[in-house]
N, C-alpha and C positions, 0 to 999 in steps of 0.2 A: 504493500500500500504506500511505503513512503519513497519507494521509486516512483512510483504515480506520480505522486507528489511535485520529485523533485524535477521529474520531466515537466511536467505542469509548468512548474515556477520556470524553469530556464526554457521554453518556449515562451513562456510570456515577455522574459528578456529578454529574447532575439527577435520577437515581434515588434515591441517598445523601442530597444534602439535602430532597427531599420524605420518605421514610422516616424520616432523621435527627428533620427535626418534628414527624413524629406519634408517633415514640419519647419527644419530649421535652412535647410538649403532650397528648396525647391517652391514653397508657397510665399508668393509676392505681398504685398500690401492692400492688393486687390481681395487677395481669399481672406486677409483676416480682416480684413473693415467687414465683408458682406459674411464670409460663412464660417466665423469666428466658432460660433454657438455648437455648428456642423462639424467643424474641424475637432474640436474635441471631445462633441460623444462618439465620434466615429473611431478617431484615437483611442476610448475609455474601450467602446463597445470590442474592439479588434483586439485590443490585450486581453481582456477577460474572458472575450471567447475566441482565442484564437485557433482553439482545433477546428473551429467551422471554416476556417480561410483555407486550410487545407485543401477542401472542396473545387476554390478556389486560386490556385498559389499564384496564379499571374497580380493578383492582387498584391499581391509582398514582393514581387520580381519588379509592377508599376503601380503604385499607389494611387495617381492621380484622379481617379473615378471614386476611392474613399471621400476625398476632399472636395467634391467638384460642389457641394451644396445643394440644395433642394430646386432649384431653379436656376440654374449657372447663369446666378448677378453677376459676380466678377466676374466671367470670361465677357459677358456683355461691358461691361463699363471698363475690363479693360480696352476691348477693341472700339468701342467710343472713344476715349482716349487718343490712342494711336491713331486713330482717324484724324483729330483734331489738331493733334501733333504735326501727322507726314496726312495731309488729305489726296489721294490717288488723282493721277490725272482727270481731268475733267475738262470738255470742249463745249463747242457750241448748241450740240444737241445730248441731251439727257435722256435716258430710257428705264424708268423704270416697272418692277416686276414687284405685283404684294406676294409676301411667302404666307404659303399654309399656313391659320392660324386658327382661331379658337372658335372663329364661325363655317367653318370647312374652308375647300379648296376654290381659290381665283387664280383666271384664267386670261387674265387679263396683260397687256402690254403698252404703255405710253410712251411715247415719245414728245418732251417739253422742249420749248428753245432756255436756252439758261437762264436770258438777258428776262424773259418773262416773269422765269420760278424766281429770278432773282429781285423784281419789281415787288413781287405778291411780299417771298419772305419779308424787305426791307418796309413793307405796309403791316405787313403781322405785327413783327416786332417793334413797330412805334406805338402799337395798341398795347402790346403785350412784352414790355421788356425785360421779364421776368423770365423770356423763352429764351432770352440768350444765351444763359448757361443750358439750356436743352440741347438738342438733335437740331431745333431752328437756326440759334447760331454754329454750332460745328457746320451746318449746311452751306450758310450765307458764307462761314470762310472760306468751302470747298470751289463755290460758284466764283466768289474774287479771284481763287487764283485759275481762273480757266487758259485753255490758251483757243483762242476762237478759231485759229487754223487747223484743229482738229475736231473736221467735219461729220466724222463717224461716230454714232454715238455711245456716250459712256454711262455705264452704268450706275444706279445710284447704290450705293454701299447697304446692302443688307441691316446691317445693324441703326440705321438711321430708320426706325418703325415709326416714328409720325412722320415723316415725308408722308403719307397716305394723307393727312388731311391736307397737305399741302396741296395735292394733288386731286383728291375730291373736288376742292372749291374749283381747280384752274379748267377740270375737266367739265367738269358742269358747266364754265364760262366759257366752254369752246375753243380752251388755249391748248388742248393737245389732238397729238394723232394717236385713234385707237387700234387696238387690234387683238381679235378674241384669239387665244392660240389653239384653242381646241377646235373651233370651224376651218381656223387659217384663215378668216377674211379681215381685212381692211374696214377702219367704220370711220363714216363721220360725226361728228358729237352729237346730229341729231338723230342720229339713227339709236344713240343710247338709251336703255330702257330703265327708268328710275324707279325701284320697288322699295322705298323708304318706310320705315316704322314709323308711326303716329301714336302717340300716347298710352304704348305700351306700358305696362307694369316692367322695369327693371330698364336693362339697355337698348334705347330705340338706335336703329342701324340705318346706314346711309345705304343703297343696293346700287351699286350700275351695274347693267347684265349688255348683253348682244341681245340680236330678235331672237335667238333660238334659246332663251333662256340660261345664257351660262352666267354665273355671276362675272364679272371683272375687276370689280371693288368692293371690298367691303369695309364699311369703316365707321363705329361708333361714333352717335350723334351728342345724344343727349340722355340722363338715365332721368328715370320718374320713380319714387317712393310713395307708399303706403300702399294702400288698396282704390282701383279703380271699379266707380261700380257699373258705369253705363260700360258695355260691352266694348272695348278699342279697334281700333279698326288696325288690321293686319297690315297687309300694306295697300301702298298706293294704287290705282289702275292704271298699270304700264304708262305712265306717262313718261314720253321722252325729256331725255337731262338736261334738252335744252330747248328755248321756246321756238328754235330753226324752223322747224318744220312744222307744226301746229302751233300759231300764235294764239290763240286764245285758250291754251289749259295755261293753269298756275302754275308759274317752277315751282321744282320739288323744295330749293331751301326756302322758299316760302309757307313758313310752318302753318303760321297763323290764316290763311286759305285754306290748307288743309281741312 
């Protein structure tokens, strides 16, 4: 029994100082601002049961998935950062793509001219100056340093997750080129189909789809608490995202019509 024991105890040692080093060499100032909390019951939980790692030994060979947190904030804010730091080439034309996200799949592709996203931003944040330290300003610096002679377009940097409302508003104002990637066709902004939430209980959503129904954006409007008692209306009747083509329905960010 007290070889048990002693195996016990000096596994736990040699879990503890492999862990211990990669606590002390490997995780930045990123993992312990965000997954401080993470970092250490995961550390607690790995020495006290370390025969289950067993199971798993790449875990003890690479650590880094112990540590990573419940939601990898730090890897986000670090590459926010580095963005903000070195921001990637960037030209005259912009293209971006929403990723998979909590409301399913968009299939959606824009293409903005910069000097435009870069008008909207420099309007936002005279309203809102408190967006600078956000994804707004990292944006606005990427757009300064363009170099307009490249005409092919560049992507907007994944980690930059509210670009989406930046793009919601330009797209509804007719300032981009659409294009659904699942049809594979070309749209002009009137052809876009706006199925927005209206006075739902919880997150009302903004929708732009193609005619055949695929979403292309999706992007949180406005939320509503308590309890609604008159029935909500689900969404809109396909009204197009922009007044192009039927001028007499109400735009969609025209809530108050609704």
């Amino acid at each position: 029994m007290m070889i048990l024991f002693y195996i016990y105890c000096g596994g736990a040692l040699l879990v503890a100082l492999r862990l211990g080093w990669h606590m002390i060499f490997e995780l930045d100032r990123y993992d312990w601002h965000y997954n401080r909390g993470d970092i250490w019951t995961s550390f607690a939980l790995s020495v006290v049961l370390w025969p289950l790692m067993l199971i798993k030994p790449l875990n003890l060979i690479d650590p880094r998935k112990l540590f990573e947190g419940s939601f990898g904030i730090a890897a986000r804010m670090r590459v926010r950062d580095e963005l903000w730091i070195n921001p990637p080439p960037c030209g005259s034309v912009i293209c971006y793509r929403q990723e998979h996200g909590y409301y399913g799949e968009t299939c959606g592709e824009f293409l903005f001219c910069a000097a435009d996203v870069e008008q909207a931003l420099r309007r936002r944040l005279e309203e809102s100056p408190n967006l600078l330290k956000d994804d707004e300003g990292a944006i606005l610096n990427w757009l300064l340093c363009r170099d307009e002679s490249l005409t092919h377009p560049t992507d907007v940097p994944s980690a930059w997750s509210r670009f989406q409302y930046i793009a919601n508003k330009l797209v509804r104002a007719g300032g981009a080129k659409a294009r659904c990637l699942k049809c594979g066709i070309d749209l002009s902004s009137g052809q876009l189909v706006a199925n927005d939430d209206y006075g739902m209980l919880g997150w009302n959503l903004d929708r732009l789809a193609c005619p055949n129904g695929h979403n292309l954006l999706v992007v949180q409007n406005y939320h509503v608490y308590g309890e609604i008692v008159d029935e909500p209306i689900q969404h809109s009747n396909r009204k197009p995202a922009t007044d192009s083509l039927k001028p007499g329905l109400p735009h969609p960010d025209n809530k108050a019509s609704a």
